[in-house]
C-alpha positions in Angstrom: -48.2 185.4 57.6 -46.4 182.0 57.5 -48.5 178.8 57.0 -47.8 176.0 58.6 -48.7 173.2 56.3 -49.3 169.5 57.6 -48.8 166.9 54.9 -51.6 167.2 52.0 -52.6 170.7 52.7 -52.0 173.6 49.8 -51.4 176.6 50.4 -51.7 179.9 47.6 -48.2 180.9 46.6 -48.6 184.9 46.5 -45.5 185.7 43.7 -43.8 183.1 41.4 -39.8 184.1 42.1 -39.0 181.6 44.9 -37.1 180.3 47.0 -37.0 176.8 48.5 -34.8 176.0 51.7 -33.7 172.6 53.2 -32.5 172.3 56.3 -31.7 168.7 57.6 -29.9 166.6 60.5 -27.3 164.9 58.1 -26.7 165.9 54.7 -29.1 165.0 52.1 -29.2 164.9 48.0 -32.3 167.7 47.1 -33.5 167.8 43.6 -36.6 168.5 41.4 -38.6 167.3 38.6 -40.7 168.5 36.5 -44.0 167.0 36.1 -46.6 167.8 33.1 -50.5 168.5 33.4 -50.8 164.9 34.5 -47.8 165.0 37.0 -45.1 162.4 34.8 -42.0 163.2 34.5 -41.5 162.9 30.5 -37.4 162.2 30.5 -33.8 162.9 32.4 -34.0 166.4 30.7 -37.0 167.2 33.5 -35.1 166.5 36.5 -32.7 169.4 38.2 -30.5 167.3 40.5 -26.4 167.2 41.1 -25.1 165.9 38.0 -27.2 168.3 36.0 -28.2 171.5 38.2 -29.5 173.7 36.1 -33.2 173.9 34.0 -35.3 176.6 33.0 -36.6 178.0 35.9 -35.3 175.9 38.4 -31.5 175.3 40.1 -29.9 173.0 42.6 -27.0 172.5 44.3 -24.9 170.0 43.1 -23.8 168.8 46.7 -24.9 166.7 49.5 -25.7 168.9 52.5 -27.3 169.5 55.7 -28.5 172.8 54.2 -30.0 173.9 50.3 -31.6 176.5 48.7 -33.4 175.8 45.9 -33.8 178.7 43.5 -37.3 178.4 41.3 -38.9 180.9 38.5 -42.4 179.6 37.9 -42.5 182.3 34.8 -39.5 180.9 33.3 -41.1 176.9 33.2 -42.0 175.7 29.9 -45.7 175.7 29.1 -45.9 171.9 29.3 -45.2 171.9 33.0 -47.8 171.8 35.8 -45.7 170.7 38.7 -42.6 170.9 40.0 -41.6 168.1 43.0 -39.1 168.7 45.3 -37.3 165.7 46.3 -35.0 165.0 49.1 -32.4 161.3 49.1 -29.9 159.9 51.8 -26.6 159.9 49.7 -25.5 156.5 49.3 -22.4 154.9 50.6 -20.9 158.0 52.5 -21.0 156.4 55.9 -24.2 158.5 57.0 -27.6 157.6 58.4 -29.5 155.0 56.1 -32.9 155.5 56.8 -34.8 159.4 57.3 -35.7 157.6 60.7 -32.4 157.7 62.1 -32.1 161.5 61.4 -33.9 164.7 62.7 -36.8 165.5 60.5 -36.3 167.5 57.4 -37.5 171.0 57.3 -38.6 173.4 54.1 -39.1 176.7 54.0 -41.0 178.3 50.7 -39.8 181.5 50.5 -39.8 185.0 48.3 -36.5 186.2 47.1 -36.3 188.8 49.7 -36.7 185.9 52.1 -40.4 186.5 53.6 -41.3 182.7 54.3 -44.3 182.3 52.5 -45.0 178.6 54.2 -42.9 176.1 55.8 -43.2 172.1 56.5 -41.4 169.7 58.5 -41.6 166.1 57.3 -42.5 163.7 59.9 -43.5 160.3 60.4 -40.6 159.0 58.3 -39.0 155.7 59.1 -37.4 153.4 57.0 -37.6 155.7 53.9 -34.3 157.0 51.8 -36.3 158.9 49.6 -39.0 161.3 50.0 -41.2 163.6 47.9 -40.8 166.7 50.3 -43.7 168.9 48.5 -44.9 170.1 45.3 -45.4 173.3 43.3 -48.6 173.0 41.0 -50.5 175.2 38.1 -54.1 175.2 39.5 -56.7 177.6 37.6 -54.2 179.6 36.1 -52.3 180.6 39.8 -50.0 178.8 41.4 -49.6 176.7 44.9 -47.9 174.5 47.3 -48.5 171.1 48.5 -47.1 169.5 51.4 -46.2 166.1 50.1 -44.1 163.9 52.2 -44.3 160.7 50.8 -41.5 158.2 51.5 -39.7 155.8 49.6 -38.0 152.8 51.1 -36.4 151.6 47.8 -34.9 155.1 47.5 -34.2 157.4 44.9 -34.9 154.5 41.8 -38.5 153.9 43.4 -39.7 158.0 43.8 -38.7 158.6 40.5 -40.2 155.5 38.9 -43.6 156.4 40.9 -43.6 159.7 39.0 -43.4 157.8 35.1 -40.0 158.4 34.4 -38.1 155.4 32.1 -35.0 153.9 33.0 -35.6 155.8 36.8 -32.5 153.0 38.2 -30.1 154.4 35.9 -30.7 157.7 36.2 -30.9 157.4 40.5 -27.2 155.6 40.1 -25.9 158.6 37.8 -27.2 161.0 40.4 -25.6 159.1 43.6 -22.5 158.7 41.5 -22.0 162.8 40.9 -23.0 163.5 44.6 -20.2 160.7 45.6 -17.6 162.8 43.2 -18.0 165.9 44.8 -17.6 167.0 48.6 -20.6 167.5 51.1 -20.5 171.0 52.3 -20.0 171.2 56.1 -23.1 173.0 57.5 -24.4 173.3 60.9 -27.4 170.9 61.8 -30.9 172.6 61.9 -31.8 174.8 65.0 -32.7 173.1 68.1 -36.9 172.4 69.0 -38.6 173.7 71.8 -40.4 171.6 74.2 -43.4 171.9 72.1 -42.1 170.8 68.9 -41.7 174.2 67.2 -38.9 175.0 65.7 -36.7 178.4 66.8 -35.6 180.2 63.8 -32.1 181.9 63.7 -31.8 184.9 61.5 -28.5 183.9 60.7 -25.4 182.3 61.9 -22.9 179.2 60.6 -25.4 176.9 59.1 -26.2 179.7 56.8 -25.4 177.9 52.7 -24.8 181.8 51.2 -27.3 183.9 49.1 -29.6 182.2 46.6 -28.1 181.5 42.9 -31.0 183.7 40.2 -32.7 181.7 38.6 -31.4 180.3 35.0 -33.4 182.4 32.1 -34.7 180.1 29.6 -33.4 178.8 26.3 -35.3 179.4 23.2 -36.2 176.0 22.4 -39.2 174.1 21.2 -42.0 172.9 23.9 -42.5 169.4 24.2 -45.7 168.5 23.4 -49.0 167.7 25.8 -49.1 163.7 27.3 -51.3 161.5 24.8 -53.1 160.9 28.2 -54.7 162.7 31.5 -54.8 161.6 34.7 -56.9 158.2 35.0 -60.3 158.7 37.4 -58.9 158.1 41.4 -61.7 155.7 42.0 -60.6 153.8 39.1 -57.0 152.7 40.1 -56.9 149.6 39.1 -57.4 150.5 35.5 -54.9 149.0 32.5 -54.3 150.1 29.5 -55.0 146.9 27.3 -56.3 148.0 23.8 -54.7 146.8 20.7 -52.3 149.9 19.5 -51.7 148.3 16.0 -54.1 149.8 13.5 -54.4 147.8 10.2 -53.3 149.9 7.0 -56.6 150.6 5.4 -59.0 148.7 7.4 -61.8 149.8 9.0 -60.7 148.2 12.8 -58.7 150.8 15.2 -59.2 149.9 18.8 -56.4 151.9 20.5 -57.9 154.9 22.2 -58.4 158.3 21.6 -54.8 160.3 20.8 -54.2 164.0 20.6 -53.8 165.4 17.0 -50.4 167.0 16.8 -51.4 169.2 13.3 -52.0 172.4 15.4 -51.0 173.7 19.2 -54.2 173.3 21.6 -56.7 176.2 22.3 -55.7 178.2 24.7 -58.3 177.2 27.9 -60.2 180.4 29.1 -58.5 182.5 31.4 -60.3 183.9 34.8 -61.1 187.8 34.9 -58.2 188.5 37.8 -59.1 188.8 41.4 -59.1 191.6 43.6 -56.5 191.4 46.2 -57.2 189.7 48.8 -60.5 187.7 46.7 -60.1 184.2 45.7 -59.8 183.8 41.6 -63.1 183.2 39.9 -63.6 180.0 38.7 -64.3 179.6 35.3 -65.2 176.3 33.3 -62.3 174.4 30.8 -59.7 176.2 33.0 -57.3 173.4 32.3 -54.6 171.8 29.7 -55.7 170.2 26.8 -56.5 170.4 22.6 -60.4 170.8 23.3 -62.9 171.6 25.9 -63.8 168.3 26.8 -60.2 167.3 27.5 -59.9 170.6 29.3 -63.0 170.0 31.2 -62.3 166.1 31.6 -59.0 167.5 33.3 -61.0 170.2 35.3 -62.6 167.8 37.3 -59.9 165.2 37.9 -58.0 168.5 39.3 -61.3 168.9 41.5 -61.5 165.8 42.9 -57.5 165.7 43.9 -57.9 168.8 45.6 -60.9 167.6 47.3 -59.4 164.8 48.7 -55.9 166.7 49.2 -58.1 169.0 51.1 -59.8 166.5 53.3 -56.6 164.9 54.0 -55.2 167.9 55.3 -57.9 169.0 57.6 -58.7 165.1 59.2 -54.8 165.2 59.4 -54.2 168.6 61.6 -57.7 167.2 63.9 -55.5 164.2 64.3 -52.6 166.8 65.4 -54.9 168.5 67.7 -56.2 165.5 69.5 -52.8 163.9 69.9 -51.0 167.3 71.2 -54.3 168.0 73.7 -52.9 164.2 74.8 -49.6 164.7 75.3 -49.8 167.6 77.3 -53.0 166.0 79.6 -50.2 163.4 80.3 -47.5 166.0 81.0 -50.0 167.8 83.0 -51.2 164.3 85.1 -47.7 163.4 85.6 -46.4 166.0 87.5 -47.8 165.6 91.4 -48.4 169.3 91.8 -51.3 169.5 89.1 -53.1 166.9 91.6 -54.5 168.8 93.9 -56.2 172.1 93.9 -56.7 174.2 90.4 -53.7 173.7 88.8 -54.7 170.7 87.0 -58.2 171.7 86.0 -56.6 174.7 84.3 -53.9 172.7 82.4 -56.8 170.5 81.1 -59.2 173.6 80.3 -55.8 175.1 78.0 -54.7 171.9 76.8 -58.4 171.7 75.4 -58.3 175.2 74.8 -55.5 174.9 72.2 -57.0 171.9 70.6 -60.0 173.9 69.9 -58.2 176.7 68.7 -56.2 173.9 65.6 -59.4 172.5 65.3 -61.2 175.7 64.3 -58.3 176.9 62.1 -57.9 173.9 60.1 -61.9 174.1 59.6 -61.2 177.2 58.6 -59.2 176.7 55.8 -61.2 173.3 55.0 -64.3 175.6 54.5 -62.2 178.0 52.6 -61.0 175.5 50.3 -64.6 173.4 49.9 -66.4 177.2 48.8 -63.8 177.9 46.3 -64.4 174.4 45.1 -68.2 174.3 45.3 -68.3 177.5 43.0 -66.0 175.9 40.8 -68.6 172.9 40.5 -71.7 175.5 39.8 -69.9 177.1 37.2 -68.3 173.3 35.9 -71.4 171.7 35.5 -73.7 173.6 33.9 -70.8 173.6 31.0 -70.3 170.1 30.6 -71.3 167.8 27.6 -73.9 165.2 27.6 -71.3 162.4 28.2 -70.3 164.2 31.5 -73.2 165.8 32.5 -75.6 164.1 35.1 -79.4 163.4 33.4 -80.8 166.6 35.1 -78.9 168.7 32.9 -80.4 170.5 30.5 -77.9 169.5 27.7 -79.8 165.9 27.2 -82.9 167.9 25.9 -81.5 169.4 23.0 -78.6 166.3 22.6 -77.9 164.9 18.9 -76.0 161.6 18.9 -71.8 162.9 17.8 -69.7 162.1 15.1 -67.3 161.3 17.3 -66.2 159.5 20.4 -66.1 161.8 23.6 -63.2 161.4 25.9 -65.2 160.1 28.8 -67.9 158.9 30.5 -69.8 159.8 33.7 -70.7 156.6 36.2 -72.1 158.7 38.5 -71.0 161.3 41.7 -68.8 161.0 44.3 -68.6 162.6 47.8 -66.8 163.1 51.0 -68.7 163.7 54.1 -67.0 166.6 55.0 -69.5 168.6 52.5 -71.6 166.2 50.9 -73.6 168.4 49.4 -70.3 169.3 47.0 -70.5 166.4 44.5 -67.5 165.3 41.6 -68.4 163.6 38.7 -67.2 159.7 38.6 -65.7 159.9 34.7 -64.0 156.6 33.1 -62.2 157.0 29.7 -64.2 155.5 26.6 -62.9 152.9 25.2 -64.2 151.3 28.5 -60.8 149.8 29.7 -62.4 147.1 31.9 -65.8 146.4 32.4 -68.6 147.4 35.1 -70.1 145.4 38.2 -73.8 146.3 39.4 -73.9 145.0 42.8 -77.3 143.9 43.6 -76.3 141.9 46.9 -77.9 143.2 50.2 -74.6 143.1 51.4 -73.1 145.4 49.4 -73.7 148.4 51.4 -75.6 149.4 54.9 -78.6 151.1 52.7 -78.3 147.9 50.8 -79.0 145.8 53.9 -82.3 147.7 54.7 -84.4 146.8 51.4 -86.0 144.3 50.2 -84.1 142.1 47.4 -86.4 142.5 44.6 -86.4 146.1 45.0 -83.0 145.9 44.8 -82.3 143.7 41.7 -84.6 146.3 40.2 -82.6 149.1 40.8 -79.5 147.2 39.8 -81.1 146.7 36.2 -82.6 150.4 36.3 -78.8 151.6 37.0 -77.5 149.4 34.1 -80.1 150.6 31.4 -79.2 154.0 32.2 -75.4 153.2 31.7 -76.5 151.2 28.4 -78.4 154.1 27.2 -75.7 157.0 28.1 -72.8 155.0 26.1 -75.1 154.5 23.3 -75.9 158.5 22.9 -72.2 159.1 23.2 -71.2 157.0 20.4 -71.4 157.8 16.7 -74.3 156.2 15.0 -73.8 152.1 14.7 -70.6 152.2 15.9 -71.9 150.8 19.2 -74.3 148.0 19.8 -75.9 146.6 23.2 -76.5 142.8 23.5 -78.5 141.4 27.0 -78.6 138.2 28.5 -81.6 137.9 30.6 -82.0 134.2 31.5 -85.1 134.3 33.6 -86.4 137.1 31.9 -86.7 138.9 35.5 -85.9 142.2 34.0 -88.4 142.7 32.0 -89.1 146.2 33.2 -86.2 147.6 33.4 -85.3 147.7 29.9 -88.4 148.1 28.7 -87.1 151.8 27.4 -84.3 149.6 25.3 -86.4 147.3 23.9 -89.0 149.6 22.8 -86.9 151.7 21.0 -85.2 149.4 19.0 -81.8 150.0 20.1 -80.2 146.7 21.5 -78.9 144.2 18.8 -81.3 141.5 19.4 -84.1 140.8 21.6 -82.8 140.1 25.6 -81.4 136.4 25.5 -83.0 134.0 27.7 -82.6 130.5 28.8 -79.4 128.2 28.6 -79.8 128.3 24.8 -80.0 132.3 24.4 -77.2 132.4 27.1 -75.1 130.0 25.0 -76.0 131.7 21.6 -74.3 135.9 22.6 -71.2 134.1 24.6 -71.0 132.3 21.3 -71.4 135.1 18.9 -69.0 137.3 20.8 -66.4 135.2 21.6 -66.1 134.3 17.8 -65.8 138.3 17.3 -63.2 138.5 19.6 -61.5 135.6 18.7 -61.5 136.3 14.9 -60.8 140.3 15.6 -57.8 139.3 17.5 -56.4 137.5 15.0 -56.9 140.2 12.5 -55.3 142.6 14.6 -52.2 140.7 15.2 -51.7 140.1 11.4 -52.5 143.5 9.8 -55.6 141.3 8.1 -58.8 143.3 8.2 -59.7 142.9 4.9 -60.3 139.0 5.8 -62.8 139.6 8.2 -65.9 137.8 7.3 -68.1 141.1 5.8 -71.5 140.2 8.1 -68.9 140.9 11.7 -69.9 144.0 13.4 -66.4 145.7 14.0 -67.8 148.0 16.2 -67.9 148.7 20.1 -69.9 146.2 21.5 -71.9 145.8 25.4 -72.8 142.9 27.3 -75.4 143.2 29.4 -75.5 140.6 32.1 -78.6 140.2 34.6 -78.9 137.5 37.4 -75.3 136.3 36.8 -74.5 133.1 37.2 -78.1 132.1 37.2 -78.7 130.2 34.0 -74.9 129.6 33.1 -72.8 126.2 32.7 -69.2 126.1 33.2 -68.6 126.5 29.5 -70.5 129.6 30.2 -68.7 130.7 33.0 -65.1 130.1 30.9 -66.8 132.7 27.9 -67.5 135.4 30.0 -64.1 134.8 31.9 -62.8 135.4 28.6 -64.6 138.4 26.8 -63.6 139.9 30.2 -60.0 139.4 30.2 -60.0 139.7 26.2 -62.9 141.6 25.5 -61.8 145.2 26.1 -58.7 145.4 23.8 -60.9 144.3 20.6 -64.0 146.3 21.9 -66.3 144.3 23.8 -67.3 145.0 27.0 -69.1 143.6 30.3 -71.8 145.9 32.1 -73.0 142.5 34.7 -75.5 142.7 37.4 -74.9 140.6 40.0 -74.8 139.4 43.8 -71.6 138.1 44.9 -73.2 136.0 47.5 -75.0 134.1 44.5 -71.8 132.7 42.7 -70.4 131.4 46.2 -71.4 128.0 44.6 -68.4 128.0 41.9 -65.3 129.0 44.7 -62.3 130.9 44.0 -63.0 130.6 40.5 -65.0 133.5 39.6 -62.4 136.1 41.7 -60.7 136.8 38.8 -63.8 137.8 37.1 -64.8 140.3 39.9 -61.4 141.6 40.9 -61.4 142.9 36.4 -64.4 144.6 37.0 -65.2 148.1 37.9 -67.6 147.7 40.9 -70.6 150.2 41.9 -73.8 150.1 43.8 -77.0 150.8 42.9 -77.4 153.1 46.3 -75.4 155.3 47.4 -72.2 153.2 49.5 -68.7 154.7 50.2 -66.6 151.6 49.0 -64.5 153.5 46.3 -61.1 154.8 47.4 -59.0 157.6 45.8 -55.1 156.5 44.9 -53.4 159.7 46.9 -54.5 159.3 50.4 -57.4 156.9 50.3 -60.4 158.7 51.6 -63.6 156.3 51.3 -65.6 158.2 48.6 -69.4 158.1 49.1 -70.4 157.1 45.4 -74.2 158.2 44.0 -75.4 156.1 41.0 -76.9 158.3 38.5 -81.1 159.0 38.4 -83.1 160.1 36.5 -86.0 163.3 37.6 -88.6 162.1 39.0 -90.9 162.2 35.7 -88.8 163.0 33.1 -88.9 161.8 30.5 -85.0 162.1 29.3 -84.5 158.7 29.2 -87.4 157.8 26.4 -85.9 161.3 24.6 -82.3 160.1 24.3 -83.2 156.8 23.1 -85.6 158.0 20.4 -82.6 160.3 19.4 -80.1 157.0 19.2 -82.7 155.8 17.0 -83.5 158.7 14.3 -79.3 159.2 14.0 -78.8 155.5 13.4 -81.9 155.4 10.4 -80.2 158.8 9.3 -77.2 157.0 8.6 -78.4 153.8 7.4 -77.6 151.9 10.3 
C-alpha cells in the first residue's frame, strides 16, 4: 500500500534498491547529497547532480527536465552516510518560470525497482522558492526511511546547499547551473492532470514517460571518510556557538577546545537489534547509533529521538490541518450551490464532508500513535542505559557513581515534552565544555505555573534548580579540574546550597555584599584575562603557578541585586569571554528586576541559555518549531542522592590531592 506523506512525516522503506521519480510542470535541475550521521554534507565529492552524475549508490540525470528518475542503492552508500537529500532547482537563465510558485507543484514517487510505489509526496505551499529540499532518505536504528521534506529556498541552489554545511556551496551551485545550461532539457510531457479533489491520476504509461531506470553504480574500493568531529547540537539549544579557543599550547597544561574523536582506531561497532518479524516493528535497543563510544552513540540516540519526535508531531498536526481545511472547502462547495439548500441534500454533504475529515483525522492518529510506541519503548530501553551525566537523578546509576577520569560528552538540563504524549519524555543534553552559559528564571512571569506561586517559593526553587546543575557538572568532571564559585549578595540562599557548602565542594565560601561581589568578578576576570593572553601566544608556562586553569562556574543569585555598573561590565564580560577560556555563568535571576539598567543587560540574556524552574513550554526545536514543554530536573522525594554525589566529589578530590 502507497503512503501518502505530508511534509515531516516518515515513512519505513521496505527494501533498499530504489527508485526515486520527479515529475514537474517545467523542467527542473534534481540532485542529491549525501549527508553524514549529523546530516552535513562533508565536500563536492557528496553531491550527485548534472556535472557529476554518478556516486556510489546513487545516479542522476545530467539534464534539466520535466521528468527524472533517480536511481539509489542504500547497500552500496559508504558507511559514513546517514542521509541522502533529494534536491530539486529551477535552472537558471533558460527563459522558464523563476519561482516553484509560478509552476504546478512538484511530485515524487519512492519506488522499488520493479516500480511498486512505496510512498509518494507532492510539494506544496511553495512560492517564491528556486530551490527545495524535496525529501530525505535516512539510517534510523539500523533500517532505513523516508522523510517528506519540502523546505524551500528563495536564494536558490547556493542557499540549500549552504544550509546543509557544505564550503564554497556558491561555487559549486554556479558549476552545476553551468553544466545543465551546456546540455539540452529533454522534452517530456507535463505531469498528469488533478482531479477536482486534488489527487493526482496516475498513467501507467504514455509520452512523458523518461525510459527505464539506469542500475545503480557499484562502489569503488576506496577508503571511508572518517566520522564528523561533532554531532548534532541539542534542538532547544539553537543558538549555540562554537567559541572555545582551538590552539592548544605545546606542553602546557591549558586545552580548552572541546572534546575531538581519536582517529588511532575505527569506532565500535554500535549494537545491532535482534531482526523483526515481518510485519513487527524493530526492537529498540540502547547505543543504536554512530559514534567511537557509547556515550557518543547514546548522546546521538537521543538527538535522533527527539528529531523524530518532533518530525512526528509535525506531521500529524500538519495532516489535522489538511483535514480541517478540506472538510472547509467542500462545506463551501456544498453551501454554494442552491440545490444543497433545501431539503437533505445539504445535511448529507455536511455529515460526509465531516465524515472524511474524521476518517484523516483518525489515520494520521494512527500513525502518530504508531510512531510515539515505537519511540516510548526506545526511551525504556535508552534510559535505564545511560551514564550518570545523562541520566535523570532517579536513576539508579547515581548510587553506585565514582567521579571519571574524563570529561563526558554531555550534560542533561532536564526533559522535554510535547503534549501529544507527555508522558514520553527526551532528555535536554548540552555539550560540556558549556558553550554559553545558563539562565534560572525566577520571575513570576516566566511561565503560567510561574504566575500562580508565591515569589519566595519561587526564588527558592530557582536556587534548588541551580545547586542541582552545580552539583551534576561537578560529578562529571575529573577530580579538581572543575571548581564552583557563588555570589550570594543578600545571602537569601542560604538554604539552597546548604548541600554545597557542607560538603566542601565550592571554591570559597558564597560571596556576599558589594565587596564579596567585587572580589569573584575580580578574580575571574583576571583569569580570563591572563588565560587569553596565554592562549593567543602559545605561553602557558608564564602563567602565574597559584591560577587555577581549570573549568570554572559562576554561580549568580538575586542578579543584579548587589551589583554596580563596574559589576554589571564583569559579568557582561566573563559572559561573552568566559566560555572559550573555561569560565562559565549558571545566574538566577528575574528579568523584571534588571528593568532598571535598559537595553543594556539584553545582550547578557540573549548569551544565555534560559530555563525555568517549573515546568514552561518556551523552548523551540530548529526543524519545525514545536514549543517543547521543558521539566527541570528533581530530585525523589527523600533521597538522599544529592548529599551522596557530593560526598563522592569530595573523597575523589582528597584521593587525588586536590
Amino acid at each position: 500500500m502507497t503512503a501518502e506523506l505530508v511534509r515531516g512525516q516518515n515513512h519505513t522503506l521496505p527494501q533498499t534498491r530504489l527508485e526515486i521519480r520527479v515529475s514537474a510542470g517545467s523542467p527542473v535541475v534534481a540532485g542529491a547529497t549525501l549527508g553524514d550521521e549529523n546530516g552535513v554534507v562533508r565536500g563536492a565529492e557528496w553531491i550527485a547532480h548534472p556535472g557529476s552524475p554518478q556516486l556510489p549508490g546513487l545516479e542522476v540525470s545530467q539534464q534539466a527536465a520535466a521528468g527524472h528518475r533517480l536511481a539509489v542503492d542504500l547497500d552500496a552508500l559508504p558507511e559514513t552516510v546517514h542521509r541522502v537529500t533529494v534536491l530539486l532547482a529551477l535552472p537558471v537563465g533558460v527563459g522558464g518560470p523563476t519561482r516553484f510558485g509560478a509552476t504546478a507543484a512538484p511530485f515524487i514517487a519512492v519506488t522499488g525497482i520493479d516500480g511498486t510505489e512505496i510512498a509518494t509526496f507532492t510539494l506544496t505551499g511553495l512560492d517564491a522558492e528556486s530551490a527545495v529540499s524535496a525529501l530525505e532518505l535516512y539510517r534510523r536504528q539500523g533500517a532505513w526511511k523516508v522523510r517528506a521534506v519540502g523546505q524551500g529556498y528563495a536564494a536558490g541552489l547556493a542557499e540549500m546547499l549552504a544550509d546543509q554545511g557544505l564550503a564554497g556551496a556558491a561555487e559549486l551551485a554556479a558549476s552545476i547551473q553551468e553544466a545543465v545550461a551546456r546540455s539540452l532539457a529533454r522534452s517530456v510531457a507535463p505531469p498528469p492532470p488533478r482531479t477536482p479533489e486534488g489527487d493526482r491520476v496516475r498513467q501507467a504509461s504514455g509520452p512523458s514517460d523518461p525510459g527505464p531506470a539506469p542500475a545503480p553504480p557499484q562502489p569503488p574500493a576506496a577508503t571511508p571518510v572518517q566520522p564528523a568531529a561533532t554531532p548534532v547540537q541539542p534542538a532547544a539549544d539553537p543558538g549555540t556557538a562554537s567559541v572555545s579557543a582551538s590552539a592548544s599550547t605545546p606542553g602546557g597544561p591549558i586545552n580548552y577546545a572541546h572534546p575531538r574523536r581519536q582517529h588511532a582506531a575505527p569506532p565500535t561497532p554500535p549494537p545491532t537489534a535482534p531482526p523483526a518479524q515481518p510485519g513487527q516493528a524493530v526492537q529498540p535497543v540502547a547505543g543504536d547509533a554512530t559514534g567511537w563510544s557509547m556515550d557518543e552513540r547514546l548522546y546521538n540516540q537521543i538527538w535522533g529521538m527527539f528529531e523524530d519526535l518532533a518530525r512526528a508531531a509535525a506531521a500529524y498536526r500538519s495532516a489535522v490541518d489538511f483535514a480541517e481545511s478540506r472538510m472547509d472547502q467542500e462545506l463551501d462547495r456544498s453551501l454554494s450551490d442552491p440545490r444543497n439548500r433545501i431539503g437533505g441534500a445539504g445535511d448529507r454533504a455536511r455529515e460526509e464532508a465531516r465524515a472524511k475529515r474524521d476518517e484523516l483525522t483518525a489515520r494520521a492518529r494512527e500513525v502518530l500513535d504508531r510512531d510515539l510506541a515505537q519511540l516510548a519503548a526506545e526511551a525504556a530501553v535508552v534510559e535505564p542505559a545511560l551514564p550518570a551525566a545523562y541520566a535523570g537523578w532517579d536513576n539508579p546509576v547515581w548510587h553506585a557513581h565514582r567521579i571519571p577520569m574524563e570529561l563526558p560528552m554531555a550534560l542533561r538540563l532536564g526533559d522535554l515534552h510535547l503534549p501529544e504524549r507527555t508522558g514520553l519524555r527526551i532528555p535536554l543534553l548540552v555539550r560540556l565544555p558549556l558553550e554559553r552559559g545558563i539562565w534560572v528564571d525566577s520571575g513570576r512571569t516566566a511561565s503560567e505555573a510561574a504566575a500562580l506561586m508565591d515569589s519566595d517559593r519561587l526564588r527558592r526553587l530557582a536556587m534548588e534548580t541551580a545547586v542541582l546543575h552545580a552539583a551534576r557538572l561537578l560529578a562529571v568532571y575529573p577530580p579538581g579540574e572543575f571548581s564552583v564559585h557563588v555570589i550570594d549578595p543578600a545571602g537569601s540562599a542560604a538554604g539552597p546550597l546548604a548541600p554545597l557548602v557542607d560538603a566542601g565542594v565550592l571554591a570559597g565560601p558564597p560571596a556576599a555584599g558589594p565587596q564579596g561581589v567585587a572580589s569573584v568578578l575580580a578574580h575571574l576576570t583576571r583569569r580570563v584575562d591572563l588565560v587569553q593572553m596565554a592562549v593567543r601566544a602559545g605561553a602557558a608556562d608564564s602563567l602565574p603557578p597559584d591560577l587555577d586553569t581549570g573549568e570554572q562556574l559562576l554561580v549568580v543569585n538575586d542578579f543584579p541585586h548587589g551589583f554596580d555598573d563596574r559589576a554589571v561590565t564583569q559579568l557582561r564580560y566573563l559572559a561573552d569571554e568566559g566560555p572559550a577560556v573555561g569560565v562559565h555563568l549558571l545566574m538566577v535571576a528575574d528579568r523584571e528586576d534588571a528593568n532598571a539598567y535598559g537595553p543594556v543587560l539584553d545582550p547578557l540574556w540573549r548569551s544565555l541559555l534560559r530555563i525555568t524552574p517549573v515546568a514552561d513550554n518556551h523552548l523551540a526545536d530548529p526543524w519545525v518549531g514545536h514549543a517543547w514543554t521543558y521539566e527541570p530536573p528533581v530530585t525523589p522525594p527523600g533521597s538522599r542522592v544529592l548529599e551522596q554525589v557530593l560526598a563522592a566529589v569530595t573523597a575523589a578530590r582528597k584521593a587525588a590531592g586536590r
